[in-house]
One Martini backbone bead per residue (centre of mass of N, CA, C, O) as a GRO file, in nm:
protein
  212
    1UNK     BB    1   0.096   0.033   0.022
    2UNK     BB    2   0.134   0.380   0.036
    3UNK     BB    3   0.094   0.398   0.330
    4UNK     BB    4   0.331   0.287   0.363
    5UNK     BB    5   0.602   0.253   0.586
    6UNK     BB    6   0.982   0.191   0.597
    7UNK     BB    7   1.216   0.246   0.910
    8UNK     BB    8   1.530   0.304   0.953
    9UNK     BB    9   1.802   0.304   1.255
   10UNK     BB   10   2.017   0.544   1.440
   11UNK     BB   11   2.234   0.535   1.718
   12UNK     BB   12   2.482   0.724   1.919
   13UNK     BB   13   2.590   0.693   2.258
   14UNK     BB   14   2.759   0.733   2.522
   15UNK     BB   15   2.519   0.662   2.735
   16UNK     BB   16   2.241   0.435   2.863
   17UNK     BB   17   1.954   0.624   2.995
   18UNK     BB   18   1.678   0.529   3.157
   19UNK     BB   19   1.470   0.722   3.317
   20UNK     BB   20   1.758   0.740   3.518
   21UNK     BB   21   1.869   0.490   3.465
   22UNK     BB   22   2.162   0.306   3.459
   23UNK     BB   23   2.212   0.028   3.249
   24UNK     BB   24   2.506  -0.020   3.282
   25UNK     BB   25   2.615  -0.219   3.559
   26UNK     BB   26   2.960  -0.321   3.477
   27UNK     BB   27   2.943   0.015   3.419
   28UNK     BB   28   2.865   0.263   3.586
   29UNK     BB   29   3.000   0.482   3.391
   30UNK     BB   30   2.944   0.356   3.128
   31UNK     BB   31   2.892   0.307   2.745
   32UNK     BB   32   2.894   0.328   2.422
   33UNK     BB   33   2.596   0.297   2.228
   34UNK     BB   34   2.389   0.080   1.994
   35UNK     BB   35   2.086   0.208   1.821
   36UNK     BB   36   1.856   0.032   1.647
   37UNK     BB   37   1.581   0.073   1.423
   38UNK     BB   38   1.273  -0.032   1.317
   39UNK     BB   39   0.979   0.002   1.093
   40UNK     BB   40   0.602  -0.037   1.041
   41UNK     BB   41   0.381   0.176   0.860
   42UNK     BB   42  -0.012   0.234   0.892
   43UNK     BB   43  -0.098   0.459   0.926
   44UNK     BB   44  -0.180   0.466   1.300
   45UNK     BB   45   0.046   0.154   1.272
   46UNK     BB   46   0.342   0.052   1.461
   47UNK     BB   47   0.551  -0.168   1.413
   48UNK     BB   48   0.878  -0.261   1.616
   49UNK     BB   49   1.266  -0.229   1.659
   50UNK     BB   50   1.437  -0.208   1.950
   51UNK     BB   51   1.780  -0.117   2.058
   52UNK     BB   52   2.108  -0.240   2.271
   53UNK     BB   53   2.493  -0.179   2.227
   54UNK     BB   54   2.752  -0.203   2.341
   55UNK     BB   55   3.139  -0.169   2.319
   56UNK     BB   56   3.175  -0.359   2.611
   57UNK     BB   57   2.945  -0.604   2.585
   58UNK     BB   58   2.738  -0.522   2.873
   59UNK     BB   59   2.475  -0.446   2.662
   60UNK     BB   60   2.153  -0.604   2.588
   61UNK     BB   61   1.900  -0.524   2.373
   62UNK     BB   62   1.527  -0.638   2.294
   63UNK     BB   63   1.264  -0.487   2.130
   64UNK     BB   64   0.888  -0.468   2.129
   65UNK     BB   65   0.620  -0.285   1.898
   66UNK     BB   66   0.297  -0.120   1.962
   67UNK     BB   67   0.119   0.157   1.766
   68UNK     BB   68  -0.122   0.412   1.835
   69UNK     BB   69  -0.304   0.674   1.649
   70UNK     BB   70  -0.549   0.864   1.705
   71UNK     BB   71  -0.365   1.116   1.633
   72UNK     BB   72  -0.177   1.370   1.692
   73UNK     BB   73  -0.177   1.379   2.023
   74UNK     BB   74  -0.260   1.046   2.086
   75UNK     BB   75  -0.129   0.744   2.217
   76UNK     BB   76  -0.067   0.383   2.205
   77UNK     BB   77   0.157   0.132   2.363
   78UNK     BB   78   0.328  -0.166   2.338
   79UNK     BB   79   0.568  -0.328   2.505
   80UNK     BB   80   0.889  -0.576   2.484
   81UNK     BB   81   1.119  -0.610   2.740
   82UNK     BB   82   1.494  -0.730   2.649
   83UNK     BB   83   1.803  -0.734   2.890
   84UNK     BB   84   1.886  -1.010   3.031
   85UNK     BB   85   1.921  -1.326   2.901
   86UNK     BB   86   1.915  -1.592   3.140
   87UNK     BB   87   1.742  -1.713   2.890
   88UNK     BB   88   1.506  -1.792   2.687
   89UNK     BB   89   1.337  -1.583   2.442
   90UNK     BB   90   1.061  -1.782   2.482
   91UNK     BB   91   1.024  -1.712   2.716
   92UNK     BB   92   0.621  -1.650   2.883
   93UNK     BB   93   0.683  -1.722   3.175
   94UNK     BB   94   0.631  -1.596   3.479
   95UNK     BB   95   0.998  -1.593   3.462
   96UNK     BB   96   1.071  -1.434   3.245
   97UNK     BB   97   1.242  -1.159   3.124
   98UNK     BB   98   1.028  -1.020   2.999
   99UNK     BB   99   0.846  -0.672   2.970
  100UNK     BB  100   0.529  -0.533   3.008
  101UNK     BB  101   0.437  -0.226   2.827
  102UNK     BB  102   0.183   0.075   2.897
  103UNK     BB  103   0.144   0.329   2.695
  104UNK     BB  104   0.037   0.721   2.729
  105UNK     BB  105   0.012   0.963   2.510
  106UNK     BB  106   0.100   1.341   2.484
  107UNK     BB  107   0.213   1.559   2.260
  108UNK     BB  108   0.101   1.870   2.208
  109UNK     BB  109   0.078   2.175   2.141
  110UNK     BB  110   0.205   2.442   1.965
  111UNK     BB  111   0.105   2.685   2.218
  112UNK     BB  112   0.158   2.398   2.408
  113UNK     BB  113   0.447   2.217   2.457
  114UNK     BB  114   0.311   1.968   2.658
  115UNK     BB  115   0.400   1.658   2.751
  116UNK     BB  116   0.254   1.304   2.803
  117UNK     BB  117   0.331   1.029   3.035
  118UNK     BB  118   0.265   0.691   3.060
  119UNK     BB  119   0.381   0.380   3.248
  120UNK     BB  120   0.312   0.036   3.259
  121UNK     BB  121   0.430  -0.299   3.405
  122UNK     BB  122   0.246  -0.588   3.363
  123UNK     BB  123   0.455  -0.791   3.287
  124UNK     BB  124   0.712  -0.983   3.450
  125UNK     BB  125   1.029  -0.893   3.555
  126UNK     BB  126   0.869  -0.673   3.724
  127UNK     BB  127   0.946  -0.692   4.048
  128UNK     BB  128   0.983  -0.758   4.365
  129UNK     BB  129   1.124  -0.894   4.643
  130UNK     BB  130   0.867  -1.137   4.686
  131UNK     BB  131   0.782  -1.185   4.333
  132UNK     BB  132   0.570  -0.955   4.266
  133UNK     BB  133   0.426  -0.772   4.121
  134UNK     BB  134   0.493  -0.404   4.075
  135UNK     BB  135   0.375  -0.221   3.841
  136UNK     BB  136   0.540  -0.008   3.729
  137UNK     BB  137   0.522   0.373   3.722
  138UNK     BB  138   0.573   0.618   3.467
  139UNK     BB  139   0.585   0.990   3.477
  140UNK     BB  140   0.591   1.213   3.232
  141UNK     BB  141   0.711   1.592   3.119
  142UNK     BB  142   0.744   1.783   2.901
  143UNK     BB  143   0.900   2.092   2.696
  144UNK     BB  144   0.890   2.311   2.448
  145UNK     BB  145   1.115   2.602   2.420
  146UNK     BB  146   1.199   2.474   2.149
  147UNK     BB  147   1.245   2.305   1.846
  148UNK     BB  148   1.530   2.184   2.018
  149UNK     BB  149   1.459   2.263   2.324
  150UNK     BB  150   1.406   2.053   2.623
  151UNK     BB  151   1.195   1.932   2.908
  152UNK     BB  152   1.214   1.719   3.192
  153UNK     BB  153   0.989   1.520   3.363
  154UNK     BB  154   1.029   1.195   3.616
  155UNK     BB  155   0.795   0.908   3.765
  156UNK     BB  156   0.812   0.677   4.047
  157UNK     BB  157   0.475   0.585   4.199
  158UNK     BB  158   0.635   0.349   4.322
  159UNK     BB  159   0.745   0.070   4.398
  160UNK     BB  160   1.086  -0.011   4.283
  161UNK     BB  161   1.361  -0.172   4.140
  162UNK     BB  162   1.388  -0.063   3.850
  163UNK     BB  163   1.370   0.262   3.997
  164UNK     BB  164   1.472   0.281   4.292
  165UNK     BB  165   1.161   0.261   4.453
  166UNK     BB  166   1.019   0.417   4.754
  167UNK     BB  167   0.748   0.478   4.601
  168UNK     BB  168   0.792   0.809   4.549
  169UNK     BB  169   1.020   0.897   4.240
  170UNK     BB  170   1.262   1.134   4.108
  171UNK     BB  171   1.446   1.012   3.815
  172UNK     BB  172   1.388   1.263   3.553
  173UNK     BB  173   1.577   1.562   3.522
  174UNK     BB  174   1.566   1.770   3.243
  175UNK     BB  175   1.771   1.858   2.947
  176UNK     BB  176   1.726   1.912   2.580
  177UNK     BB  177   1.980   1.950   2.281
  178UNK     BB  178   1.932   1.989   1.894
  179UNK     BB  179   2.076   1.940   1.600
  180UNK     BB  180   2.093   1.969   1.241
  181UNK     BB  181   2.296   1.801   0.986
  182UNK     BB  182   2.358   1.923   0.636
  183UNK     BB  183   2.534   1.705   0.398
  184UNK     BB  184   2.299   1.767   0.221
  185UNK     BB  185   1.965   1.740   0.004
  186UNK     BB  186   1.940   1.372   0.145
  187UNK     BB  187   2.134   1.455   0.404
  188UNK     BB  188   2.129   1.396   0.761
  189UNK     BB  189   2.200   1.500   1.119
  190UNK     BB  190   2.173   1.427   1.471
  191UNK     BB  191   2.233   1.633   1.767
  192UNK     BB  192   2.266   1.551   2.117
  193UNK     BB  193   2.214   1.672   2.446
  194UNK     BB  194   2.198   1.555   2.797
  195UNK     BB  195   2.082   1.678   3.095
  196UNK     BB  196   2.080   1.466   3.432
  197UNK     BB  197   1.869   1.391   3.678
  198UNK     BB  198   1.838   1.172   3.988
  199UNK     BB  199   1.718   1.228   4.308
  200UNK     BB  200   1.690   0.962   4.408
  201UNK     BB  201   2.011   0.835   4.354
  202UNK     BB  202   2.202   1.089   4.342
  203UNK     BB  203   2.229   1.175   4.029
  204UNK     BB  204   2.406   1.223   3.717
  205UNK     BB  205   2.366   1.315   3.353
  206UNK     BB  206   2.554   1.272   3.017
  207UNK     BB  207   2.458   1.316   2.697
  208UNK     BB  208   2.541   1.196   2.391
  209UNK     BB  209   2.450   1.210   2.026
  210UNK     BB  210   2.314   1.018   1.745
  211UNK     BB  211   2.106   1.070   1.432
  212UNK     BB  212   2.047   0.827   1.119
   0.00000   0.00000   0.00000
């Protein structure tokens, strides 16, 4: 159909921090990490998958997600992470590495451009101490203060080993600023540097990337 379409991309990041929690366990100070994403979009619904490398080879994710735009406002996604990787990638019983997480987004109006996302994950390895499901649940709002320049905060809102909190607590508040640089009229790359805040687990990160 005229209306699919089928996009590859890459990022290449300093340091791969998720929602303000440092993901490379084996290197705290972080690692350089390569980020491949394909999508295959139909109308309002995209299914794709995205991943990450460290360069240090301590850092392997696989996601699955599919995701649906009500409008230009208003979108939901369904996502399948695993990063885990201590058994088979097909097993999804009770004890799974996979963790499936449900997400409700706000884009924001160019007038007022604050967007937010809800996200909790329901099921999979997203566990508390005792064994029980979690439900860690992450709510985040945006702002775009320019076309290139925006502002988050971010925060979890249960007890989570996830996000490192009992209760809830503030992970992820920064500023995020990117240029566009174009090598030709058919060829362009994006960079962007993060400066982020966790207050739960008093942490700072600075990230660099590109995007191809």
């Amino acid at each position: 159909s005229t209306n699919a379409q089928v996009s590859t991309g890459v990022d290449f990041v300093s340091n791969y921090v998720f929602r303000g929690i440092q993901q490379d366990v084996v290197h705290p100070i972080g690692s350089p990490n390569i980020q491949p994403t394909i999508t295959y979009s139909y109308k309002g619904l995209t299914v794709g998958t995205w991943g990450s490398y460290s360069f240090s080879g301590s850092t392997k994710e696989v996601d699955l997600f599919l995701s649906y735009n009500f409008s230009d406002l208003f979108s939901a996604t369904l996502t399948d992470y695993n990063y885990i990787f201590s058994q088979s990638y097909f097993n999804f019983r009770t004890e799974t590495d996979h963790i499936f997480e449900a997400t409700l987004k706000y884009e924001g109006i160019d007038a007022f451009p604050l967007s937010a996302s809800v996200n909790t994950m329901f099921y999979g390895a997203d566990k508390l101490e005792d064994g029980s499901q979690a439900y860690s649940t992450y709510l985040e709002f945006g702002y775009m203060i320019t076309s290139s320049v925006g502002v988050f905060a971010g925060a979890s809102l249960f007890n989570s080993l996830t996000y490192g909190t009992n209760g809830f607590g503030t992970t992820n508040v920064g500023i995020k600023a990117g240029k566009v640089i174009s090598v030709s009229e058919t060829f362009g790359f994006n960079v962007y540097g993060m400066l982020g805040f966790n207050p739960n687990a008093k942490d700072a990160f600075l990230v660099a990337g590109i995007s191809l």
